[in-house]
Structures are given as structure tokens and as C-alpha cells.
C-alpha positions in Angstrom: -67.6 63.9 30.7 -70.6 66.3 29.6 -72.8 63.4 29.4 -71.9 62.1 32.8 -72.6 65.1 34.9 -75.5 65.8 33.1 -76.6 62.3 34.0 -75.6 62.8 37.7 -77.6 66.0 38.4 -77.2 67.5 41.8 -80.4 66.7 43.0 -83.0 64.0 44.0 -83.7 61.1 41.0 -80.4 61.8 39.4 -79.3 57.9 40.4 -81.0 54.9 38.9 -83.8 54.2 42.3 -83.4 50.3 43.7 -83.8 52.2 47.1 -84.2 49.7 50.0 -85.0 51.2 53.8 -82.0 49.8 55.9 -83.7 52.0 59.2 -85.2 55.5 59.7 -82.7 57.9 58.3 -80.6 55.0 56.2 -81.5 53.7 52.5 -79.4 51.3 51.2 -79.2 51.8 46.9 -78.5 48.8 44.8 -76.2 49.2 41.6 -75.9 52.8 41.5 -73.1 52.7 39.3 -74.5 52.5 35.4 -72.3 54.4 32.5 -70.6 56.6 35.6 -68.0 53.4 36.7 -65.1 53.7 33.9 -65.0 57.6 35.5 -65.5 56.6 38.9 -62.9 54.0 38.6 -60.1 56.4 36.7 -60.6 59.0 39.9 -59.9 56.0 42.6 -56.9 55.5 40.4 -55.7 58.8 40.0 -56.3 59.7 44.0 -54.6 56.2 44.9 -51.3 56.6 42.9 -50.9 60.1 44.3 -51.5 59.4 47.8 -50.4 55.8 47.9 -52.6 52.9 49.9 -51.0 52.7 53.7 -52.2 50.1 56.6 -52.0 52.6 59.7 -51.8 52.5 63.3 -54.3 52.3 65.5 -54.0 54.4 68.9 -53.1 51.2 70.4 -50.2 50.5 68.3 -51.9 47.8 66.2 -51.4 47.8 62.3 -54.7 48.0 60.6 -55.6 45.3 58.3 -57.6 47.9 55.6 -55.0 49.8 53.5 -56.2 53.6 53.8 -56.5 56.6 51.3 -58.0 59.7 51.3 -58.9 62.7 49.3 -60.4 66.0 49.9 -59.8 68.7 51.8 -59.2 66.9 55.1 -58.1 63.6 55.0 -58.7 60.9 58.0 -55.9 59.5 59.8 -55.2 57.3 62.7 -51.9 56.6 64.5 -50.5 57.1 68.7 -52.4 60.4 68.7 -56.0 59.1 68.1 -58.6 59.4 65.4 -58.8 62.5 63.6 -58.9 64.3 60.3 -56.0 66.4 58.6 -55.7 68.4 56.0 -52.1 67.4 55.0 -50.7 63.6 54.2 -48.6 62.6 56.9 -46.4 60.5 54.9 -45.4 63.5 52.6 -46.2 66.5 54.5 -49.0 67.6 51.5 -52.1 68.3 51.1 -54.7 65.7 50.3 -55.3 65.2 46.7 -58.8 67.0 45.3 -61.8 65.2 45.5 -62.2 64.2 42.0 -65.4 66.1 40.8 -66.7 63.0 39.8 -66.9 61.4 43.0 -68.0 64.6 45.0 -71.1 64.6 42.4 -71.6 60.9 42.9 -71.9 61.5 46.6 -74.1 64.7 46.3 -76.0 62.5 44.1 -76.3 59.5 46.5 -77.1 61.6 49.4 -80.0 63.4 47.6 -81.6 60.2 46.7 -81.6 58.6 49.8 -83.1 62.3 51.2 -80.1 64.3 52.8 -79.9 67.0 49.7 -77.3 69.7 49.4 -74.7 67.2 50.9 -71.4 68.9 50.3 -68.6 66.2 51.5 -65.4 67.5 52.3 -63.0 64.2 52.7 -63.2 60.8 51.0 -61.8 57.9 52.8 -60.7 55.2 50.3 -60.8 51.3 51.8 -59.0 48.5 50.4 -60.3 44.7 51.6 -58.1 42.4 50.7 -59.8 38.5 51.2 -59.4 38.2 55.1 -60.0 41.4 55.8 -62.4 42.6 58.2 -63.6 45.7 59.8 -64.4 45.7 63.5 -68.1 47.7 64.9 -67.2 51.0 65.2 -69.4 54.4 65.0 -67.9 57.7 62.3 -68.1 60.2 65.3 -64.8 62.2 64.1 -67.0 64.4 62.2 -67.6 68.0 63.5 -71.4 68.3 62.2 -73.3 64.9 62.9 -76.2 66.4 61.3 -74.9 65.6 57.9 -75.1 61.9 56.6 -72.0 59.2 55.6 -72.1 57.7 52.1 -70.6 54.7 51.2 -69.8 53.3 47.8 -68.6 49.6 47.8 -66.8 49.0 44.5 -65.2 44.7 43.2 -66.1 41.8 45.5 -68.8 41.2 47.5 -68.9 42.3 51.2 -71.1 41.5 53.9 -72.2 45.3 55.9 -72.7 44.7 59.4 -75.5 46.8 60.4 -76.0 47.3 64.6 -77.7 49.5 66.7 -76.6 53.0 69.0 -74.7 50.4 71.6 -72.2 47.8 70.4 -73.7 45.1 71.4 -76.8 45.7 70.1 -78.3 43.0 67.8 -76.4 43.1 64.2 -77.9 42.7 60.8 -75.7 41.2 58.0 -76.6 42.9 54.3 -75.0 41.9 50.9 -73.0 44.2 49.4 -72.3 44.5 45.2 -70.2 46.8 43.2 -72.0 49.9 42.9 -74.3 49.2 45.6 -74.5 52.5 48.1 -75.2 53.2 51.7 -76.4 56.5 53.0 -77.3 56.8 56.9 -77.8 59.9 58.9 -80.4 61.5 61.1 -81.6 59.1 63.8 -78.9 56.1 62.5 -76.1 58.5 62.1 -74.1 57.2 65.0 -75.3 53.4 64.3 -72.4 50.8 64.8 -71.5 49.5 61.9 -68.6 47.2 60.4 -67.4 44.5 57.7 -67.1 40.8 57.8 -64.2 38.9 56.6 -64.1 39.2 52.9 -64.4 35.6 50.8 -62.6 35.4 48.3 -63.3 36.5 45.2 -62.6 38.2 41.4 -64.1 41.3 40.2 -63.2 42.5 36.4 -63.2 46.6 37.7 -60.8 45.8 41.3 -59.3 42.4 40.6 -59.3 40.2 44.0 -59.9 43.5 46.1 -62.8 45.2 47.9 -62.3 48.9 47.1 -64.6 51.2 49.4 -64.7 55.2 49.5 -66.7 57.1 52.3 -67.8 60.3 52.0 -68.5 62.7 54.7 -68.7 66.5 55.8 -65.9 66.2 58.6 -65.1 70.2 58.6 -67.2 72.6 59.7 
């Protein structure tokens, strides 16, 4: 565990660099993952069988085909009520579990590299994609502080990240997406729309036939 944090660093360089401008204020980062994934893998699982995978509601009443986790201090939730972060579990009245410190350095880490340093996420939303599963065009505007960047980590089978502009129906470009591969956006592309296509199917040796996605992001104050 020594070895990995001094690997990650909490600053710029810390992450192999296969850095690829997505637009201004968004890098994507190819195979970021190196020694770090047994650790990163072990802290999904410990978060996961604490605070179990769930398919919510949306505010119209329609089950959501992504099964949902979260970690942190605040946690984000949908059902009746809207879109929102918590800082409790709804399904067992607790708090989230920790943010494994592995994955809040990872994210540091990310962010730093793809030029947002001192990024100190508060909440990790954990995604699972089964083969099917999609995720519509939507912006992360739950946040308080839009000034701070998202992070994504795509972990097991391929995905394709649908990349639009500030208005939905903006043109949309379709990027490949590997295990370990990492997007970062913020500044000027922070309220881009943004989505998944329907998964292929597919095997991965760390996630099986699943697409296992964590987003990090400052949603407190």
C-alpha cells in the first residue's frame, strides 16, 4: 500500500500520461490504471458489498437500467423527489460508506493530470452496465460548485462515451472507452451533455460481463 500512494502522488505527472484533448477544459487519459487496479478493484468491492448495487427511480417513476452505488460523504440519489445528493443511504437509513483512500487519491490524481489540481471529491457514484444497458444525454448539474471538474473511471468492458455539446441536441461524438481509461471535464465543458451507448457484449477478467463505472465529484460545498 506504501508503494501505491507513493506511486499516485497528489499532484500533476503522478498518472502514466496517454493524455488525449477531448475539448477545452476535457482530457481524456488512456489506461491509467497500471500496478493501482488489484487496489482499486478491492475498494469497489468493499464499497459495493456494504452499500449494495440498487436500480432507482427516476422522478418519473421509471426504474433505471444502471444499478447505482455510492460512497463518500454524500451520496447521489434519485427517486419521486428529484435528483439530489444525501449524506445518508436511503435503503438503510446510514451514512455512505468512506471513500476508500485509494480511490479519492486516484481521482486527485486524475484531476491533476488532466489540469484541475487540488481536486478534493466528496461523493463517488459507482455505475454498473450490464450488456444492453445504456445511459441517456444528460448534464451533472446537481453539484453545488460547478467550478470543480467530474472524473470518470471506466473499469471491465468496453463502452462507447457519448460526448455532446451545452444543448442536447447538439452534434454528439462517440469515443472508445477501456478499463482504466479516464475522463476529466470541467471549465468551459463542465455542463457538456454527455451519456453511454448500449453496451455489446462482452468479458473482462477484473468485472466479468459488466461495465463497472465510478464518478467522482465535489457535490458539497
Amino acid at each position: 500500500m506504501t508503494d501505491l500512494f507513493s506511486a499516485l502522488g497528489d499532484g500533476a505527472g503522478s498518472l502514466k500520461t496517454r493524455r488525449e484533448e477531448i475539448a477545452p477544459g476535457a482530457a481524456l487519459l488512456r489506461g491509467q490504471l497500471g500496478e493501482q487496479q488489484d487496489a482499486v478493484l478491492a475498494a469497489v468491492q468493499a464499497v459495493t458489498a456494504q452499500t449494495a448495487f440498487r436500480q432507482m427511480q427516476t422522478p418519473g417513476g421509471q426504474s433505471m437500467s444502471v444499478a447505482t452505488s455510492s460512497c463518500g460523504a454524500l451520496g447521489w440519489v434519485t427517486d419521486r423527489k428529484g435528483y439530489r445528493y444525501v449524506s445518508q443511504d436511503p435503503l438503510t437509513g446510514q451514512p455512505w460508506p468512506e471513500m476508500p483512500a485509494v480511490l479519492h487519491a486516484f481521482a486527485r490524481a486524475a484531476a491533476a493530470e488532466a489540469g484541475y489540481p487540488g481536486f478534493d471529491p466528496d461523493s463517488c457514484l459507482i455505475n454498473r452496465y450490464a450488456p444492453g444497458v445504456k445511459m441517456g444525454l444528460h448534464q451533472d448539474r446537481d453539484e453545488v460548485d460547478f467550478t470543480q471538474p467530474i472524473v470518470s473511471l471506466s473499469l471491465g468492458i468496453p463502452a462507447v462515451f457519448l460526448w455532446g455539446g451545452l444543448t442536447r441536441t447538439g452534434p454528439v461524438r462517440r469515443i472508445a472507452l477501456h478499463h482504466g481509461d479516464v475522463v476529466v471535464w470541467g471549465g468551459p465543458s463542465r455542463l457538456v451533455f454527455h451519456g453511454i451507448a448500449p453496451l455489446k457484449a462482452a468479458v473482462h477478467p477484473a468485472t466479468g460481463e459488466v461495465r463497472i463505472n465510478l464518478t467522482f465529484r465535489r457535490a458539497g460545498g
